[in-house]
Each structure stands twice: as structure tokens, then as C-alpha cells.
N, C-alpha and C positions, 0 to 999 in steps of 0.2 A: 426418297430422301426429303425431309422436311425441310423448307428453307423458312431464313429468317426475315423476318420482316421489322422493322424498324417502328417504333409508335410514333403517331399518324403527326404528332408532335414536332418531330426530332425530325422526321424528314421533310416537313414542315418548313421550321427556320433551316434547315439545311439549303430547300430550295428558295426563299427568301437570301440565303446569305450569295450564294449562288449568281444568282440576279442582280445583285445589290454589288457584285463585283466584275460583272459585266460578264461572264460566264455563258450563262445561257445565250445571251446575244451576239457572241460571238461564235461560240460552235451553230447556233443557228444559221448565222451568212456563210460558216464555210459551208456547212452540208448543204446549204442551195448553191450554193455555187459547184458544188462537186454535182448536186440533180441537173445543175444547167449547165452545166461541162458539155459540148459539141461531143468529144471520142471519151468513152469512156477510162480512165487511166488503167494501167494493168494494176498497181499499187494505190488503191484508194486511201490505205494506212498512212503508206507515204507523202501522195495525194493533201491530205489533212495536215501531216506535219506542217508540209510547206506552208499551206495557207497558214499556217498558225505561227510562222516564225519558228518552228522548232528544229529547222534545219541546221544542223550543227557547222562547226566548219571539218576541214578534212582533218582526217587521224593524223596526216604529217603535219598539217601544220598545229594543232592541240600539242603532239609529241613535241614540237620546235618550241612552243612557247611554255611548254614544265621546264623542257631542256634550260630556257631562258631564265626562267625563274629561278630552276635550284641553281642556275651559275651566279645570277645574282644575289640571293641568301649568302650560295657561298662568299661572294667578293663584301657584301654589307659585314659578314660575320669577322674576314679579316682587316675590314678597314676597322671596326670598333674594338676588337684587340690592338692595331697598330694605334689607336688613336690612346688607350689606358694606357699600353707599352709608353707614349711622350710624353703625356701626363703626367706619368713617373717620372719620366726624365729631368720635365722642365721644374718639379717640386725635388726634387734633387738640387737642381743647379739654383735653387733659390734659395734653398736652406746655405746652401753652398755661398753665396753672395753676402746672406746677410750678416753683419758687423757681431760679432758676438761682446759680450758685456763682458768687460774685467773689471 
């Protein structure tokens, strides 16, 4: 299987852009940190996550805060109907108010 190879270019500023966004310097201290780890982790993948801030929070609480979210869309979505619904009302009761011309 032939594999691709990128021109010398492109992967070039690739590693350039790479550096220049702190990338490389940062995978480089965790992977010594992960050589200089005392017990070797059984999860190295995971191992990395962590040092890299990738660790999520837990599914219940992700679940909690959608849950959070679409109750609130919902309640934003009934208050800006309630609020047109008054809006109406109060351009009612004004047209209602005002003196009409005889």
C-alpha cells in the first residue's frame, strides 16, 4: 500500500503553524511527564487526556446541563411569546385610550 506523503512545503508550515500555537510544546512536557511518571499508567491514552485538560466532565452531569438548557430555550421561548401576547394587549388598550377626532 502506497502511502501519502505530503510536500515537504505543506508539512513544513503545517509544523511551523503547529509551534507557533504552542502545540508541539505542549504534547512535548506531557509525553516526558508521562517517561517520567514513577508507575507506569495502565491507560496512557487516558494518561494524556488528563494532562492535557481533556478530561470531560461526567455523562450525568453533561446530561443535567442539555437537560438545563433545553428547559431553559424552553422557558426563554414562552416568556418572548408572553411578552408579543402584552405587547398586543398594551397597543390595544392605547389605541383604546386615545381621543378620537370628530
Amino acid at each position: 500500500m502506497a502511502h501519502y506523503r505530503a510536500p515537504d512545503s505543506k508539512r513544513e508550515q503545517f509544523r511551523r503553524y503547529l509551534e507557533k500555537a504552542g502545540v508541539v510544546d505542549s504534547l512535548t512536557s506531557v509525553l516526558v511527564a508521562l517517561y517520567e511518571h514513577q508507575d507506569r499508567p495502565s491507560n496512557p491514552l487516558e494518561f494524556l487526556k488528563e494532562s492535557m485538560g481533556a478530561v470531560g466532565m461526567a455523562s450525568t452531569e453533561v446530561n443535567a446541563l442539555q437537560q438545563e438548557v433545553n428547559d431553559l430555550r424552553q422557558r426563554c421561548a414562552a416568556l418572548e411569546e408572553e411578552n408579543r401576547d402584552l405587547k398586543a394587549q398594551l397597543q390595544h388598550y392605547k389605541q383604546e385610550d386615545e381621543p378620537t377626532a370628530e
